[in-house]
N, C-alpha and C positions, 0 to 999 in steps of 0.2 A: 504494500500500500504506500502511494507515496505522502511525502507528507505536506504539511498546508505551505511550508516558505516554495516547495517545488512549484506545486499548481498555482502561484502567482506570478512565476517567469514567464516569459514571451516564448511564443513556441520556435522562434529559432536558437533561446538558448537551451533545451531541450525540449525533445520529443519523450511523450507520456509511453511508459512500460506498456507494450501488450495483452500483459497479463491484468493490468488495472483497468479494466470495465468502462471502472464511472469517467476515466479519463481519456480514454483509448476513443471511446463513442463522439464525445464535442469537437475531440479533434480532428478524428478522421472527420466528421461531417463537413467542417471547415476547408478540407481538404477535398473532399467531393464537390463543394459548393451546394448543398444543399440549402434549398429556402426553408428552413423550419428552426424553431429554437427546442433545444431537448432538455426535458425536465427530467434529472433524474432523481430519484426518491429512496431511498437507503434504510431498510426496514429488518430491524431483527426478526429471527423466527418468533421469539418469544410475543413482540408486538404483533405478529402476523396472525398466531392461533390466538390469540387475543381478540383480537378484530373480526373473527371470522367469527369466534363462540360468541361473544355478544357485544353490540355496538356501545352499551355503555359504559364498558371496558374502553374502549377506543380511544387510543392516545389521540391527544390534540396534533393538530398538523406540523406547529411549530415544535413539536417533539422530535421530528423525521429530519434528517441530512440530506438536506437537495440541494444541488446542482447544476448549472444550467451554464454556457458560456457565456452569457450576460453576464452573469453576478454568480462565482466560482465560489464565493463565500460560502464555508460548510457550516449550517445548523442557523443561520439568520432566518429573521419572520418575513422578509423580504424575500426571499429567494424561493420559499414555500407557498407563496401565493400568487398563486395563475388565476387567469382569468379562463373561463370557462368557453366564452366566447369567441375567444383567440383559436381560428382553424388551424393556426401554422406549427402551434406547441404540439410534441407529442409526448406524448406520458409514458416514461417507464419507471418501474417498481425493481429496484433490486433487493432480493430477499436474503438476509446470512443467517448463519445457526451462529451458538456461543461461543467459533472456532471461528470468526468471521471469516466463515468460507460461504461462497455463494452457493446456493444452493436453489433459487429460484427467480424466475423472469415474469412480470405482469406488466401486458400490454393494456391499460384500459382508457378509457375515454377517447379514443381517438378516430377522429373523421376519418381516417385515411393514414395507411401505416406507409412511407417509403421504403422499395424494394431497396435500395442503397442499407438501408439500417440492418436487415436482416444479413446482409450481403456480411457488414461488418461484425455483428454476433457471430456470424461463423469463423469470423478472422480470430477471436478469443478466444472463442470455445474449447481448443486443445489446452487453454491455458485455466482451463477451471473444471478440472473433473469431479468434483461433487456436484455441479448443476445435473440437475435428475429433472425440474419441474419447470414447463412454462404454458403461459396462461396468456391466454390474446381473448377479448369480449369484444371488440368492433376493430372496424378499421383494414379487415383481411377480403382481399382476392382472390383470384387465381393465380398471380405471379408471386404471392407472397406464398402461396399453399406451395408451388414449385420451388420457391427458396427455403422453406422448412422442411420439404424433404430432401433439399441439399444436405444440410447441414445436421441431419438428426444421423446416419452411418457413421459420421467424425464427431459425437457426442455421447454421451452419458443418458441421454434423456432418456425417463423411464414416463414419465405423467406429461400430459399434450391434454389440455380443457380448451376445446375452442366451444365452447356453449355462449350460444347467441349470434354466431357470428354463419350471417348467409354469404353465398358462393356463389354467382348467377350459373357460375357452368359446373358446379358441384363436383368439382375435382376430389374429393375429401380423401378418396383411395387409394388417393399418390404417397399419401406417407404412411400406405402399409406394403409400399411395391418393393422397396429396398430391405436389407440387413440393416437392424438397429438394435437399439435397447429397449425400447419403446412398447408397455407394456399393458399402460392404461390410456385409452383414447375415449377423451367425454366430447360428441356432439350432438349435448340437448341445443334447443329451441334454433336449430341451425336451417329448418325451413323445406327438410329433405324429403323428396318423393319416392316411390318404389324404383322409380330406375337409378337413381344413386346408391339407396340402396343395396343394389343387387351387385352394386359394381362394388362395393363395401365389403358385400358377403361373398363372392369372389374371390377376392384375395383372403380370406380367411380359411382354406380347405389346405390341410397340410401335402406336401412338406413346402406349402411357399412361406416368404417372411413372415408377414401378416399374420399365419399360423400362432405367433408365437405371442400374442396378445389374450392377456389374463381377462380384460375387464373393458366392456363397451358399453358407454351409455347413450342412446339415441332419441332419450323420451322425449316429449313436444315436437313431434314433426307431424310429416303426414303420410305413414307409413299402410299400405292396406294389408288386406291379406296376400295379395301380391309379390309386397318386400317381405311380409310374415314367411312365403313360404320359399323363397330366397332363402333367410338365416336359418330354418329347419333344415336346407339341402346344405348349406355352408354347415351345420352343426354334425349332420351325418360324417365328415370328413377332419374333423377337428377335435382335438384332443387337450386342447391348452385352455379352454375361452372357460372361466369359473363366474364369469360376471357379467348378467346381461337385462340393460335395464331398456324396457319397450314401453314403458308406462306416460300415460297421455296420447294414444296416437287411435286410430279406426281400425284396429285389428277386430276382428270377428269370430266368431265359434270354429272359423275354416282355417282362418291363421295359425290361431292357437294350438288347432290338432296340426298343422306342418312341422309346428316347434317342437310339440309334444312327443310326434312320433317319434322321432328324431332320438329319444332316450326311453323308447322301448323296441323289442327285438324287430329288424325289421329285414326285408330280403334284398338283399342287393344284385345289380344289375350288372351284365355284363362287362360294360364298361367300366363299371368301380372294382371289379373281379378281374378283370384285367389291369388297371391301373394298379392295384395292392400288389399282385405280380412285378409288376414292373420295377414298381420303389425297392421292393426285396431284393432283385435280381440288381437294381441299378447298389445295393447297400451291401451285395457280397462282392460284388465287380469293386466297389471302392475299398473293401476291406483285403482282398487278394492284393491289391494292386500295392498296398501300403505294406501289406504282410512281407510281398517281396522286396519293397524298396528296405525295410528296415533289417531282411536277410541280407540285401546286398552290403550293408552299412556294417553290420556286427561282421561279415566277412572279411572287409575290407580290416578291421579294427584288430580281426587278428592277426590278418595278416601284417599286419602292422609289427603287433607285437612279436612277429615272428621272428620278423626280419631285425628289429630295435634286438634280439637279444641276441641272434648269430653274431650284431656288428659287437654285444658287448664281449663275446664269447670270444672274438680273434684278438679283441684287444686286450684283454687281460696277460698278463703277464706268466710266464711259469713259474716264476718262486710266489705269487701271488696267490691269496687263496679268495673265490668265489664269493659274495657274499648269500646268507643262509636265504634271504627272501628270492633272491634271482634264482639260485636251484631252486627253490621249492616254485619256483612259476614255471620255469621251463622244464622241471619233472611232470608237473599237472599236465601241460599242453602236451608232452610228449605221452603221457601213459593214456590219453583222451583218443581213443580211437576216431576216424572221419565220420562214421555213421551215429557216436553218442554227441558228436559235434551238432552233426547236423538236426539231429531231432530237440537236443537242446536250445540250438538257434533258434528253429521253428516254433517250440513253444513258449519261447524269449520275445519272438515276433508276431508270436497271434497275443501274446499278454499285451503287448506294448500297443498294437494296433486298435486292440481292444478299448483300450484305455485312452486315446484319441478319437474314438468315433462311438462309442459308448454303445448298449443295446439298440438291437432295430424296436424300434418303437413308429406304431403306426395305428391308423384307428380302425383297419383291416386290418390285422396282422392275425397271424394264424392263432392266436391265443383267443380273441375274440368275434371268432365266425365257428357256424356251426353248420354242418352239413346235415339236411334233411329232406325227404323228397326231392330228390333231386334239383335240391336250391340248395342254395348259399346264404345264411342267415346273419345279422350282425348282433350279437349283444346289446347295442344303444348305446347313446353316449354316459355317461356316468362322470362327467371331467363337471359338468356345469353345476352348480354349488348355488347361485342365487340367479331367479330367476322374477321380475318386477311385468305385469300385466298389467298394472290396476289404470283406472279413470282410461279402459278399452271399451267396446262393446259386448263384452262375453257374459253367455247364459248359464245356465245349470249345467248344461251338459258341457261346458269348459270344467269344471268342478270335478267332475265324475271322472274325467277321462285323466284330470292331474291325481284324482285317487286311484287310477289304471299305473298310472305310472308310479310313482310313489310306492306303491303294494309290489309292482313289479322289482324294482330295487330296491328291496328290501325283502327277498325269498332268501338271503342266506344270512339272517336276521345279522347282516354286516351291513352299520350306515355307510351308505355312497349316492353319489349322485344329489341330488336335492336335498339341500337344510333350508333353506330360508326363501318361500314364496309369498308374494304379495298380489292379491285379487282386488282391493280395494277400490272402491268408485265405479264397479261393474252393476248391471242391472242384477242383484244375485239376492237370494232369498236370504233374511235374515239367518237362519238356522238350519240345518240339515245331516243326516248324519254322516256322510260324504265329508264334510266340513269339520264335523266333529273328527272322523278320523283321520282326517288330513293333519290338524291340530296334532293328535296324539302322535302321529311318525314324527311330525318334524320336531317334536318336542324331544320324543326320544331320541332320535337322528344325531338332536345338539349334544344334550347332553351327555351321550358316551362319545361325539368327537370330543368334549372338552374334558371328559375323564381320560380319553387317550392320550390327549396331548399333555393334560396334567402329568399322569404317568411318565412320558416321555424327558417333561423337564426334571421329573424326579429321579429321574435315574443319571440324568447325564451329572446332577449336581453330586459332588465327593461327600464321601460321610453320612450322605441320607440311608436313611434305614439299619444305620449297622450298632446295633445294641455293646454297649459297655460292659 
């Protein structure tokens, strides 16, 4: 960080460190020539979950460290008061934890984000790897959505909220096209129709990036049963997604069973029967191929050593005697026959290749298809943990068929798949016993996962359980 006599010098007696954010952003702008003045707002974590849990907590303005290249002065009442009316200021929030490390970006109030700004957030970024979170509510296009998935491959980010922010050309599923970190994507009240949607639910069918996204929130759009059964055909394929919030939108009794089905047993089609195929075959081709790249390496390694100890072997002297470690290396290689070599290489190279490319995991994979009548059946998804429908259109028989499911995942009385569903704001009968049973799984569901997990932390901790 640099310090206050620095940021009062002229920028040709020095240029602001890279790695300093709040100084790196005024000057490059300068430097671009950009018409806008930038506010920037300097916010501990502590002040942040503060402001979020309740507004009457909420420090006053003149508590916040802003910035701007008007008036560089840090923590003035001056420099914290914008005008609201002024189109050309853009707002940003930097967020630190008690380590003042950054850890968060918030774009708010602004008409209009320049694509220059984004351009130079990515120019930092390498220089701040704790940023995990950022957060834009207006001001985003389509060239900004294409400069966010620049930059999210060369980042940390795990959490991306763009709730509230419309797209005329609803790009959104550009920043699940690439490899990133990128784990939670919230786009509530963003304006989205079923064919966005689908392009959304798309890239979410493994083994593409997208895949690898824990947690999507899409409520307030205008999603039918159309994009409904879009994300049931995306969920058949997907193993990762634990969080999926559809609530506020015109799904219907028809949506609701695409999603449903989706996590009861279901038949699958040619095409996905072939596909599952493919991935396997394409997952042992990468694992031969590495098997043998890491035999040719351990070969090379001995030969290495083969040779390093012939040259120490000519040069040792005759009145000299051997030391004890170098025999006992070159008795071992010598007493090692080629055939206990090689099978020892081999399972040196499937450990090791193993250990780079980790179990085939897949949402076909032969552990979870069953063959019967001459079909091919899948298990259902079982990954999805919370599932949010409420203020939809759904009737009774949405009800009944979530206690199909539910009863279904839970025959080997082992909770999986669904703990926490919300119906709420549905045209639905005050009571029923559907309802009631529903209650009772997910009640149980909870609480043996948090007796598991309690367990879990018990045993890792030293000393627990062990009597004097």
């Amino acid at each position: 960080m640099l310090s206050l006599d620095r940021m009062s010098r002229s920028e040709e007696d020095i240029k602001p460190d890279p790695s300093d954010l709040e100084l790196f952003l005024p000057w490059v702008s300068k430097e671009l020539q950009l018409n806008i003045e930038m506010q920037i707002e300097r916010i501990t974590q502590k002040d942040f979950t503060s402001a979020l849990a309740s507004e009457r907590s909420k420090p006053p303005k003149s508590q916040h460290q802003v910035l701007s290249p008007s008036n560089p002065t840090l923590g003035s009442d001056h420099a914290s008061t914008v005008s609201e009316e002024d189109q050309n200021i853009i707002h940003l929030a930097l967020i630190y934890d008690h380590s003042d490390n950054l850890v968060g970006l918030q774009l708010d109030k602004n008409r209009k984000i320049p694509r220059e700004l984004i351009k130079i957030i990515g120019l930092v970024l390498p220089f701040h790897v704790y940023l995990t979170s950022v957060t834009i509510s207006t001001g985003l296009d389509a060239f900004i959505m294409y400069e966010l998935c620049k930059i999210l491959p060369i980042s940390k980010i795990t959490d991306m909220c763009l709730d509230g922010c419309f797209v005329e050309e609803g790009n959104y599923y550009i920043l699940l096209e690439s490899k990133s970190s990128l784990v939670n994507l919230s786009l509530s009240r963003c304006q989205m129709g079923d064919v966005v949607v689908d392009m959304i639910a798309s890239r979410l069918a493994h083994p593409l990036p997208g895949s690898k996204l824990l947690a999507l929130n899409l409520s307030t759009n205008r999603i039918s049963d159309v994009g409904a059964r879009s994300i049931g055909m995306a969920l058949r394929a997907n193993i990762k997604l634990a969080y999926l919030n559809l609530a506020d939108n015109m799904i219907t009794d028809e949506g609701a069973d695409a999603i449903l089905n989706s996590c009861l047993e279901y038949p699958l089609s040619h095409e996905e029967v072939f596909a599952a195929r493919q991935r396997n075959l394409d997952y042992l081709k990468a694992k031969n191929q590495l098997i043998a790249e890491m035999l040719t390496e351990l070969k090379s390694d001995l030969d290495s050593d083969r040779k390093s100890a012939k040259k120490r072997k000519t040069t040792v002297t005759i009145g000299k005697k051997v030391k004890g470690s170098d025999r006992d290396r070159e008795g071992s290689i010598k007493s090692q026959s080629i055939g206990d070599l090689d099978s020892l290489f081999s399972e040196k190279a499937e450990t090791m290749a193993m250990e780079s490319l980790g179990l085939f995991t897949d949402p076909h994979s032969p552990d979870n298809i069953v063959a019967r009548d001459n079909l091919v059946f899948c298990k259902g998804n079982s990954t999805l943990c919370y599932l949010n429908l409420a203020y939809n259109n759904l009737s009774y028989s949405s009800v009944k068929k979530m206690y199909e499911v539910l009863k279904y995942q839970n025959l080997d009385k082992v909770p999986k798949g669904l703990v926490n569903v919300c119906l709420e704001g549905n045209p639905l009968p005050i009571s029923s016993r559907e309802m009631s049973l529903i209650d009772d799984i997910l009640d149980y569901n909870l609480n043996t996962l948090c007796k598991r997990t309690l367990n879990q932390v018990q045993k890792k901790k030293p000393g627990k359980g062990v009597k004097s």
